[in-house]
Backbone as CSV, one residue per row, in Angstrom:
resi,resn,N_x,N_y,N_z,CA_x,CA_y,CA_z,C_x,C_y,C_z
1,UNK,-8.865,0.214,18.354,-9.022,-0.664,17.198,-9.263,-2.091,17.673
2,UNK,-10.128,-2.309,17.355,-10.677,-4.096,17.599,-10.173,-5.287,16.407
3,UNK,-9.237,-5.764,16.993,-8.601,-7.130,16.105,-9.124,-8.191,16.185
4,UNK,-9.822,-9.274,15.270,-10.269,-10.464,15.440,-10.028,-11.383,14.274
5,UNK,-9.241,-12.063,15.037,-8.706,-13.521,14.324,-10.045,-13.922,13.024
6,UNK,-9.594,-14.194,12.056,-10.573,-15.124,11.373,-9.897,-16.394,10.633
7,UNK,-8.597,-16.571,10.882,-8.579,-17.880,10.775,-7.108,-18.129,10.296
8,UNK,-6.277,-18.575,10.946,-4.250,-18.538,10.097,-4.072,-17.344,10.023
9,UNK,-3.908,-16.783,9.017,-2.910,-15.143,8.877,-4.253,-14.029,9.012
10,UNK,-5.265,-14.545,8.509,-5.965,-13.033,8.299,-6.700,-13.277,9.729
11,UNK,-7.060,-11.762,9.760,-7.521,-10.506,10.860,-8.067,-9.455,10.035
12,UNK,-9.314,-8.981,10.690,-10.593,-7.987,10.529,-9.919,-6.540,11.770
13,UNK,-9.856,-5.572,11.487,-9.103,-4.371,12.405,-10.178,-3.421,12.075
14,UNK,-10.926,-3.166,13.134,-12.562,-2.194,13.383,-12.022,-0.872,14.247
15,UNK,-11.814,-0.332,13.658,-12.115,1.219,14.379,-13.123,2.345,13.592
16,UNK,-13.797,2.647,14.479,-14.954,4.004,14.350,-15.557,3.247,12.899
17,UNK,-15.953,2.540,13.188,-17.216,1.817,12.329,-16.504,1.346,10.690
18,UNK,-14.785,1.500,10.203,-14.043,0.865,9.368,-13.670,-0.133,9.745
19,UNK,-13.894,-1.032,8.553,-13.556,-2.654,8.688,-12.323,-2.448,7.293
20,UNK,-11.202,-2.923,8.108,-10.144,-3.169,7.102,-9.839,-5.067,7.438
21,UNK,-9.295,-5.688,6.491,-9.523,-7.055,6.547,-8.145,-7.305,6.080
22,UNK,-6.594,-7.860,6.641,-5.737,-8.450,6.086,-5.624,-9.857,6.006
23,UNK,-4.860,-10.110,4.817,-4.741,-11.647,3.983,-5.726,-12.718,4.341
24,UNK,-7.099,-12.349,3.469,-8.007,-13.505,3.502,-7.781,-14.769,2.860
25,UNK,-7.227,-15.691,2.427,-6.384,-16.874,2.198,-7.850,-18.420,2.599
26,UNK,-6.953,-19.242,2.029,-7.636,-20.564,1.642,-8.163,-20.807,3.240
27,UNK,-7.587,-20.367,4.643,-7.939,-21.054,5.496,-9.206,-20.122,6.702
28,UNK,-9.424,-18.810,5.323,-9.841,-17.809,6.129,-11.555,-18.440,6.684
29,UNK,-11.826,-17.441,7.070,-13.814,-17.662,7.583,-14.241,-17.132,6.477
30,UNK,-15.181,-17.874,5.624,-15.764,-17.136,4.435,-16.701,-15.686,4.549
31,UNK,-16.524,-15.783,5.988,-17.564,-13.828,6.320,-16.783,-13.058,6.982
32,UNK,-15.341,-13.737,6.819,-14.448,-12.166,7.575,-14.440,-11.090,6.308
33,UNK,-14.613,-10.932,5.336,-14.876,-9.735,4.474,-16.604,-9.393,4.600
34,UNK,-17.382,-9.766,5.015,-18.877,-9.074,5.439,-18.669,-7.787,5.726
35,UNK,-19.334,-6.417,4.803,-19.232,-5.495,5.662,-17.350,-4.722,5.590
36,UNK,-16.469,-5.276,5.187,-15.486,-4.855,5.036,-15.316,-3.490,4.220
37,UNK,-14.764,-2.484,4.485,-14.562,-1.198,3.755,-13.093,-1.639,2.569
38,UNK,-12.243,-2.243,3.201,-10.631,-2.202,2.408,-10.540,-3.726,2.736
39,UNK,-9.548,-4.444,2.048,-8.823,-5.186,2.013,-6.903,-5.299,1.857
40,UNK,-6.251,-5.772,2.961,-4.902,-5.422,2.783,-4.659,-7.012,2.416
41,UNK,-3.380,-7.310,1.362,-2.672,-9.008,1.272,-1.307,-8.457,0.939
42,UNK,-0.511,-8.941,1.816,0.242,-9.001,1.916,1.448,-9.704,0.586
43,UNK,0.755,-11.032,0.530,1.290,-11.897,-0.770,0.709,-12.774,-1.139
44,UNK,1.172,-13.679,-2.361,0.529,-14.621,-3.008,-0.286,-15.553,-2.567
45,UNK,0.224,-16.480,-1.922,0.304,-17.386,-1.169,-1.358,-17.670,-0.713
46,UNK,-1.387,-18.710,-1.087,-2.639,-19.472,-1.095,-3.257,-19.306,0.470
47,UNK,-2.713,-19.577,1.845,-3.151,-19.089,2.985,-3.264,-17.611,3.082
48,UNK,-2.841,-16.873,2.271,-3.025,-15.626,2.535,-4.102,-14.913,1.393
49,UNK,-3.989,-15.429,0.529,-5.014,-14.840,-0.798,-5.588,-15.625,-1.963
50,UNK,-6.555,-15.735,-1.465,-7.389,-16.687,-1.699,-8.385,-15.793,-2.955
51,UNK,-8.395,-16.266,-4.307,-8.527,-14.942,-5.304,-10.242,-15.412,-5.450
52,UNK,-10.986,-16.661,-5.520,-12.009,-16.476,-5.488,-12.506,-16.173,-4.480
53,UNK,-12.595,-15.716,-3.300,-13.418,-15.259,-2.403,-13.042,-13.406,-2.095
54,UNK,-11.618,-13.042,-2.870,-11.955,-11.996,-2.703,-12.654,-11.101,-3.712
55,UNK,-12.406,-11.963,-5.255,-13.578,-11.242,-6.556,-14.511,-11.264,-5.891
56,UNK,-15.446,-12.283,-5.507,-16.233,-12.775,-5.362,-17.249,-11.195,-3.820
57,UNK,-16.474,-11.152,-2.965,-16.166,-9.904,-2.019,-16.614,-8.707,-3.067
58,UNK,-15.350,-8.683,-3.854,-15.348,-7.131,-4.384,-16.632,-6.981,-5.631
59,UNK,-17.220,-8.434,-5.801,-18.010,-7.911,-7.499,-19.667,-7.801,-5.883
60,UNK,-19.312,-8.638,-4.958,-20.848,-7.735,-4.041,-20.945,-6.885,-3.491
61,UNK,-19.985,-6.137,-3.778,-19.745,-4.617,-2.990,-18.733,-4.039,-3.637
62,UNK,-19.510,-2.791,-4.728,-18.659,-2.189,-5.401,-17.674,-0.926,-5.076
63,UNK,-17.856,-0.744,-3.656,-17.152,0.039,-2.612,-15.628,-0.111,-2.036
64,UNK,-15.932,-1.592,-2.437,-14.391,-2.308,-1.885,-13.205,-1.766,-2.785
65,UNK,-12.345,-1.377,-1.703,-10.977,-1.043,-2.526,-10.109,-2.245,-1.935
66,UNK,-8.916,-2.706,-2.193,-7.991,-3.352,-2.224,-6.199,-2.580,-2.467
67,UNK,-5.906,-2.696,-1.202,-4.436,-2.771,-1.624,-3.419,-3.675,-1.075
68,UNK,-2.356,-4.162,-2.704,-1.937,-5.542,-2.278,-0.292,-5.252,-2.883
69,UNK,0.533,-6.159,-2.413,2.215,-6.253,-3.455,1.201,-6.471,-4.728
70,UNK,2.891,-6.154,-5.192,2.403,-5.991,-6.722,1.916,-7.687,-7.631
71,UNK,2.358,-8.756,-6.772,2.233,-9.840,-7.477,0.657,-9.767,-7.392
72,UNK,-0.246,-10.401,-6.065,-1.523,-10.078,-6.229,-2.181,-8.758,-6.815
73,UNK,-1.467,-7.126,-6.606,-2.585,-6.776,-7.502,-2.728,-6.858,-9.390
74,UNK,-1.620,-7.764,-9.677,-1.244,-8.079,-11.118,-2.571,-9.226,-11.356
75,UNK,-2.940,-10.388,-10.466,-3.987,-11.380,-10.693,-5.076,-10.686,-10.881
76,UNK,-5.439,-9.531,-10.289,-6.713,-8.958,-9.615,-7.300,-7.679,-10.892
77,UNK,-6.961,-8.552,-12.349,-7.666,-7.670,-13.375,-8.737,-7.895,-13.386
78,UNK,-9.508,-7.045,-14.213,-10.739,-6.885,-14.416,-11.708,-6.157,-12.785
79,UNK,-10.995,-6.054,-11.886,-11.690,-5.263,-10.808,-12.080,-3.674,-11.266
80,UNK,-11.536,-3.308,-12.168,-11.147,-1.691,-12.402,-9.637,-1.464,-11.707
81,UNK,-9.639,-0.435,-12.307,-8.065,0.303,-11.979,-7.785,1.095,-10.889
82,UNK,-9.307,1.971,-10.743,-9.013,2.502,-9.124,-9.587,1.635,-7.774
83,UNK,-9.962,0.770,-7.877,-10.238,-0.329,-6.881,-8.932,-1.200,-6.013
84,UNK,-8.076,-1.458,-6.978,-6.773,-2.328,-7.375,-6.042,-1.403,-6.493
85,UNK,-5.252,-1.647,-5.627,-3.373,-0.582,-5.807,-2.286,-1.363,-5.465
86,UNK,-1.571,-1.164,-6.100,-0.017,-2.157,-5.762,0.919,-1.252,-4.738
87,UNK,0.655,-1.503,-4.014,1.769,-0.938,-2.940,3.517,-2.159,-2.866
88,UNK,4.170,-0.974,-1.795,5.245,-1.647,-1.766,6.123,-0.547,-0.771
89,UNK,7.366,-0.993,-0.455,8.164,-0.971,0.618,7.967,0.723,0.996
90,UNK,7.488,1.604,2.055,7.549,2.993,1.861,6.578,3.890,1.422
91,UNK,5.367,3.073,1.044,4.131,3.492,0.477,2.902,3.684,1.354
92,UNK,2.616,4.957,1.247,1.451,5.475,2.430,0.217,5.451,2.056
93,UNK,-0.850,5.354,2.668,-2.291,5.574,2.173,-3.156,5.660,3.595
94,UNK,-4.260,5.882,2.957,-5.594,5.665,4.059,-6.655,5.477,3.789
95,UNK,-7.049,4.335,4.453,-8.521,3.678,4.692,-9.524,4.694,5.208
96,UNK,-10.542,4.996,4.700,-11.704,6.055,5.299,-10.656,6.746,6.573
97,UNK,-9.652,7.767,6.356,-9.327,8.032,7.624,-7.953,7.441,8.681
98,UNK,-7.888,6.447,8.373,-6.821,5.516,9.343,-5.620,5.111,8.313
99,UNK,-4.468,5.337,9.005,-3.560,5.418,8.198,-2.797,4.290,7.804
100,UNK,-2.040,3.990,6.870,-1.282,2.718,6.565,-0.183,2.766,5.862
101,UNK,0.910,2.099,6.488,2.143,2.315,5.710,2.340,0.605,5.362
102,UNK,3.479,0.787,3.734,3.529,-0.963,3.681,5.279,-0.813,4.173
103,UNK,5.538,-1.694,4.541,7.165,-2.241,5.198,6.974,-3.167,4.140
104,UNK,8.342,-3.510,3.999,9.212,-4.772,3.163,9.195,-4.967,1.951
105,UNK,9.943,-6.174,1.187,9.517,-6.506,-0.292,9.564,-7.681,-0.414
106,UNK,10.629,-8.801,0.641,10.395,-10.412,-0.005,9.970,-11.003,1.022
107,UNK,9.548,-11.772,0.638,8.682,-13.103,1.690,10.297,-13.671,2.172
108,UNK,10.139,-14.280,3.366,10.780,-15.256,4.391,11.704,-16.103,2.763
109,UNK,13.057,-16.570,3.430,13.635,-17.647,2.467,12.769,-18.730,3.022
110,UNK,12.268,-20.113,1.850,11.669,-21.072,2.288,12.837,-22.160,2.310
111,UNK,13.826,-22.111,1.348,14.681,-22.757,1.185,14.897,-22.173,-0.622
112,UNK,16.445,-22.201,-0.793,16.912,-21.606,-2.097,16.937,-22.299,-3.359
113,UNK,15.892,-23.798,-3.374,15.517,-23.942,-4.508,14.104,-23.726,-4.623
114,UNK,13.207,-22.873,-4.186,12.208,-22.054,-4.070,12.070,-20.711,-4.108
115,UNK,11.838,-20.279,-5.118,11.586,-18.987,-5.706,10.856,-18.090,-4.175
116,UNK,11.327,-17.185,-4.348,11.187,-16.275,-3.304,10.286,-14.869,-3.823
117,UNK,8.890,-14.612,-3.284,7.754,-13.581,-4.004,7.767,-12.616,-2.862
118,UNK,7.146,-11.727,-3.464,7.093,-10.449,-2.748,6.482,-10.512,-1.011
119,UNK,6.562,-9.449,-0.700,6.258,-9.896,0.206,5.906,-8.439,0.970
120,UNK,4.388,-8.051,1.280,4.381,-6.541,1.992,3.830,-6.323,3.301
121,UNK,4.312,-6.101,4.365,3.451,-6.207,5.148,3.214,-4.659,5.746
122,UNK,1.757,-4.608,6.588,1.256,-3.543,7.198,0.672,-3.054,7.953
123,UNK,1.311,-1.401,8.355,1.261,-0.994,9.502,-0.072,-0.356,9.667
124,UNK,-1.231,-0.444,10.569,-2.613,-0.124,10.327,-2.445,0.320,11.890
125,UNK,-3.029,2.244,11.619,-3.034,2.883,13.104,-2.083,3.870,13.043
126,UNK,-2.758,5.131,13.799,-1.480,6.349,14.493,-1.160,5.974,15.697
127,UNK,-0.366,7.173,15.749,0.307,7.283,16.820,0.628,6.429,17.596
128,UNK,0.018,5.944,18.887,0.548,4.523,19.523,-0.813,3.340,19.563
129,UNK,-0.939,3.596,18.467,-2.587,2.502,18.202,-2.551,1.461,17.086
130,UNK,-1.002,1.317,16.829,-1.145,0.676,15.716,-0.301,-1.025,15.321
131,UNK,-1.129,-1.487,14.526,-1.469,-2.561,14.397,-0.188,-3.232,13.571
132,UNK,0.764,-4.352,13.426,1.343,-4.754,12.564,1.038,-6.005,11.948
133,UNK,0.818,-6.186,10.733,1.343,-7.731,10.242,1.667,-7.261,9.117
134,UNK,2.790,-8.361,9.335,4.391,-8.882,8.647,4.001,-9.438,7.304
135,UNK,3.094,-10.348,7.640,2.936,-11.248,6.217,3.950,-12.555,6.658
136,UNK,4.170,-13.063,5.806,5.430,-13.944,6.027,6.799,-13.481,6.046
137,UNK,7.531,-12.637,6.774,8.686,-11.842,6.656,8.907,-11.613,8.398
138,UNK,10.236,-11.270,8.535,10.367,-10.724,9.493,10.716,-9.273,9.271
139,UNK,9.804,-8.694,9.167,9.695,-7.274,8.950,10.013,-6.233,9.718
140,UNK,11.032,-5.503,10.171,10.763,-4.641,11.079,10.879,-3.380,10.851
141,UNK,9.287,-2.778,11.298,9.024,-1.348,10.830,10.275,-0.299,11.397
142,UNK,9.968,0.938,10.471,11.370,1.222,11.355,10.604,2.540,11.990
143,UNK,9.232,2.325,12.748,8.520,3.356,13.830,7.941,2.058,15.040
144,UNK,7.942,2.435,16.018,7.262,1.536,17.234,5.965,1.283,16.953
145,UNK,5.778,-0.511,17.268,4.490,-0.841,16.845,4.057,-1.301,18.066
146,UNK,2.536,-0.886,18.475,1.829,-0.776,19.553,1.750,-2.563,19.460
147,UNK,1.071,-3.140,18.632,0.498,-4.715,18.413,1.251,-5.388,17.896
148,UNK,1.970,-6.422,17.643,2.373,-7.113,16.437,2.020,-8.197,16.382
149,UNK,1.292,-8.617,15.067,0.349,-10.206,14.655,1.959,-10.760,14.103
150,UNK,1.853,-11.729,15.310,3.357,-12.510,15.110,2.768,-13.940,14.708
151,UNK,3.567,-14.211,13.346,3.536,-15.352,12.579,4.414,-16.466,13.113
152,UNK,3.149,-17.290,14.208,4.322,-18.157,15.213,4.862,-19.401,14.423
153,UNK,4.603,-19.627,12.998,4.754,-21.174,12.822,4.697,-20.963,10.589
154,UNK,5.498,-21.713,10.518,5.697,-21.485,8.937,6.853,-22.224,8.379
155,UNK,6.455,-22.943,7.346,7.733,-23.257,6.316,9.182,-23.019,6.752
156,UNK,9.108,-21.368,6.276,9.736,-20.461,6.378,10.406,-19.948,7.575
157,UNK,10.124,-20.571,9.186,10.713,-20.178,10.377,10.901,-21.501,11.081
158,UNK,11.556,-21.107,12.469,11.728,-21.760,13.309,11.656,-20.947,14.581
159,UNK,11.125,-21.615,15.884,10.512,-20.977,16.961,11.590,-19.735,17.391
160,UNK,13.022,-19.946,17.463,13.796,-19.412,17.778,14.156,-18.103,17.258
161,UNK,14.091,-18.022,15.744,13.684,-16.976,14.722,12.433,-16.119,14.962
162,UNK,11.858,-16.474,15.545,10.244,-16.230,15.419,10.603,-15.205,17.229
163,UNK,10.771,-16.183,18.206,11.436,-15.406,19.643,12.284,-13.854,18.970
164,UNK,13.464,-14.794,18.317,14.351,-12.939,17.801,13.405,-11.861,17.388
165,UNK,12.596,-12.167,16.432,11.990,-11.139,15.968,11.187,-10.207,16.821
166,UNK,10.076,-11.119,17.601,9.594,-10.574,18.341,10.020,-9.386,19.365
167,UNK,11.476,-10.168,19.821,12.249,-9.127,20.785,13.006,-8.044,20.091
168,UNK,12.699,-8.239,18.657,14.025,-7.091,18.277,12.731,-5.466,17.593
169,UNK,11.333,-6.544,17.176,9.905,-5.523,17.275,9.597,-4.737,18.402
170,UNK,10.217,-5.608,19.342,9.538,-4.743,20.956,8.270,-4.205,20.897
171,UNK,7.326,-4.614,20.313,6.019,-4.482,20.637,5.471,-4.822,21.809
172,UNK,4.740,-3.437,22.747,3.906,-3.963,24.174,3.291,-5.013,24.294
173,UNK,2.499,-5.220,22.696,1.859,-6.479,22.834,1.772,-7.667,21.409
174,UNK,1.818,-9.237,21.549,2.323,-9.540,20.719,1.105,-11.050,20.111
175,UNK,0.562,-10.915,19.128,-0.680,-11.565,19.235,-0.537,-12.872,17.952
176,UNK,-1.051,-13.944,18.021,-0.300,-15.527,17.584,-1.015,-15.043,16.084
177,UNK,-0.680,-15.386,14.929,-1.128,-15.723,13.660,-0.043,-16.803,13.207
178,UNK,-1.098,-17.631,12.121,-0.285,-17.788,10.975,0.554,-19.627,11.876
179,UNK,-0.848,-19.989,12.482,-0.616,-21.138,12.980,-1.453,-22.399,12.787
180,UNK,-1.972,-22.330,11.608,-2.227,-23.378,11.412,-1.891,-24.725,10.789
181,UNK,-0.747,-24.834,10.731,0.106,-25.678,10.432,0.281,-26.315,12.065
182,UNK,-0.065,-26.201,13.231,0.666,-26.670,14.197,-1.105,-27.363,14.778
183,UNK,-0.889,-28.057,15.431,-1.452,-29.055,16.301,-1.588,-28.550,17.720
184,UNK,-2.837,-28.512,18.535,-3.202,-27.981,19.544,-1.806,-28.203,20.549
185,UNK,-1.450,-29.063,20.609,0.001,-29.426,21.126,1.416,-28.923,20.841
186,UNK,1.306,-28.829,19.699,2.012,-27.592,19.298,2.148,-26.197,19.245
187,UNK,0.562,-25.958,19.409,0.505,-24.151,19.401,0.989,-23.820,21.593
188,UNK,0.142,-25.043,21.990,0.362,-24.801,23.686,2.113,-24.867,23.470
189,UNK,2.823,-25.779,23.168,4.329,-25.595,23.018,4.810,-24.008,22.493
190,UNK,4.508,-23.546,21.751,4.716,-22.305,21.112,4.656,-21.273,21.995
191,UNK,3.333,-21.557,22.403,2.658,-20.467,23.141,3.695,-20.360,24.584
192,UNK,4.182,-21.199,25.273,5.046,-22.093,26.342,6.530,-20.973,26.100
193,UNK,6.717,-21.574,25.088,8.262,-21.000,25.081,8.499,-19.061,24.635
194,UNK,7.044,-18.602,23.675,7.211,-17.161,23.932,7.048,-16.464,24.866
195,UNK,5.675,-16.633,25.287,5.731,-16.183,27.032,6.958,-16.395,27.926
196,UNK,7.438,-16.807,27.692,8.179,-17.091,28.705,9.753,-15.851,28.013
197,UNK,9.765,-15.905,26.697,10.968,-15.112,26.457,10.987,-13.769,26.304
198,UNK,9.451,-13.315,25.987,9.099,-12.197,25.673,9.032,-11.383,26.573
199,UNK,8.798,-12.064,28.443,8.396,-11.102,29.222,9.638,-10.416,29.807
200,UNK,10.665,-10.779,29.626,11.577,-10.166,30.092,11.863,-8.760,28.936
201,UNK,11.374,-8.787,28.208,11.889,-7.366,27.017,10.148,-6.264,27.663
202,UNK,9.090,-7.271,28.262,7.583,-6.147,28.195,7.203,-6.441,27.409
203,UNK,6.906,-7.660,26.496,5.691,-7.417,25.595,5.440,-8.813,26.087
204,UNK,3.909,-8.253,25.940,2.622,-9.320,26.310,1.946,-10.290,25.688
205,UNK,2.436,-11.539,25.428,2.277,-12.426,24.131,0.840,-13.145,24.772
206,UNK,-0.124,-13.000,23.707,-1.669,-13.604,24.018,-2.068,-14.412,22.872
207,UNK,-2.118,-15.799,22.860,-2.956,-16.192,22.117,-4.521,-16.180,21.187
208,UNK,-4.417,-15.720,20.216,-6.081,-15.613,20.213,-6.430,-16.752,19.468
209,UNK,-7.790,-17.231,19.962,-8.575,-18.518,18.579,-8.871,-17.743,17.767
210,UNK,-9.522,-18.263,16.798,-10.443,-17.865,15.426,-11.345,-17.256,15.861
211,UNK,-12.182,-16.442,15.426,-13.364,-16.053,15.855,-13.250,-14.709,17.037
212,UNK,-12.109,-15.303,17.784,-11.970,-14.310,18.829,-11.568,-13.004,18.367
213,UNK,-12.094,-12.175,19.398,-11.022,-10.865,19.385,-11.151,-9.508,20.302
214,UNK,-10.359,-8.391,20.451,-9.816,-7.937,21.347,-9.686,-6.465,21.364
215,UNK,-9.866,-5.659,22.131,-9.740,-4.598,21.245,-8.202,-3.658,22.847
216,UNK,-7.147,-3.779,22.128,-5.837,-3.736,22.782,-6.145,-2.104,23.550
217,UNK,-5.375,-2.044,24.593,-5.555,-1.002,25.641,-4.607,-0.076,26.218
């Protein structure tokens, strides 16, 4: 499966000629849905779901299915009814073939005079091929995840939180999202202090840019 950054939280995941696309959001690349078969969002949240560019997606390609928490697929009327699906904590499906489970239900506390929204994140891939993002949560699946798109920087965390999780996922390999809030100086700081904590548990923390991507081994 080939992962490539398109910009903060969302990522394009290509295997055998399926393009699945999670949380395209305000900061995404306006052509990481080109060509996309599915769309996964995790949650509301303006970096993550960005509602005119994904109508906009689904009314030029009437192929596109979507599955999202239930808050986004509640915005997402008028798509039709079998296009739409509201998933949630325990809920299985598949993309042309490739399988997907959703983990969790609330987003990260931001602080407790801030309403707290759903929150789903997902597992994309068998057996030992598979892909995680969290969304904004510290989610942990309860099967071994080959990848995990670790959300290094947020409101909602602190680096140290962000280290726990990682080590308590034990994922072989552990790949940066969900950083654009930080300053080239900041992501090299980030980047500084996981490497360095992660290698003692075995997992392989790699930065990716935008645009980039990788197909894990």
């Amino acid at each position: 499966m080939r992962i490539t950054r398109c910009g903060h939280a969302c990522v394009r995941l290509e295997q055998d000629g399926v393009v699945i696309v999670v949380d395209p959001g305000s900061y995404t690349d306006p052509h990481a849905l080109d060509g996309a078969h599915a769309v996964l969002v995790t949650h509301e949240h303006a970096d993550h779901f960005a509602e005119p560019l994904l109508r906009a997606a689904a009314e030029a390609d009437p192929g596109l299915r979507i599955w999202a928490d239930r808050s986004v697929a509640a915005q997402l009327t008028g798509l039709g009814g079998s296009r739409v699906t509201a998933v949630g904590d325990g809920d299985t499906f598949a993309v042309e073939g490739i399988a997907v489970e959703a983990h969790g239900e609330l987003h990260a506390v931001v602080h407790p005079d801030l309403p707290q929204v759903t929150n789903t994140g997902f597992l994309v891939g068998d057996g030992d091929a598979t892909v995680f993002h969290p969304g904004d949560a510290f989610t942990v699946p309860a099967r071994p995840v080959d990848t995990l798109l670790l959300p290094v920087h947020g409101p909602w965390s602190k680096t140290g939180e962000v280290i726990d999780y990682a080590r308590e996922v034990k994922a072989r390999r552990a790949v940066s999202i969900h950083d654009g809030g930080l300053s080239e100086s900041g992501n090299g700081l980030a980047d500084h202090m996981l490497q360095g904590c992660l290698q003692d548990i075995g997992t392989d923390y790699r930065r990716m840019a935008a645009a980039a991507g990788f197909e894990p081994v």
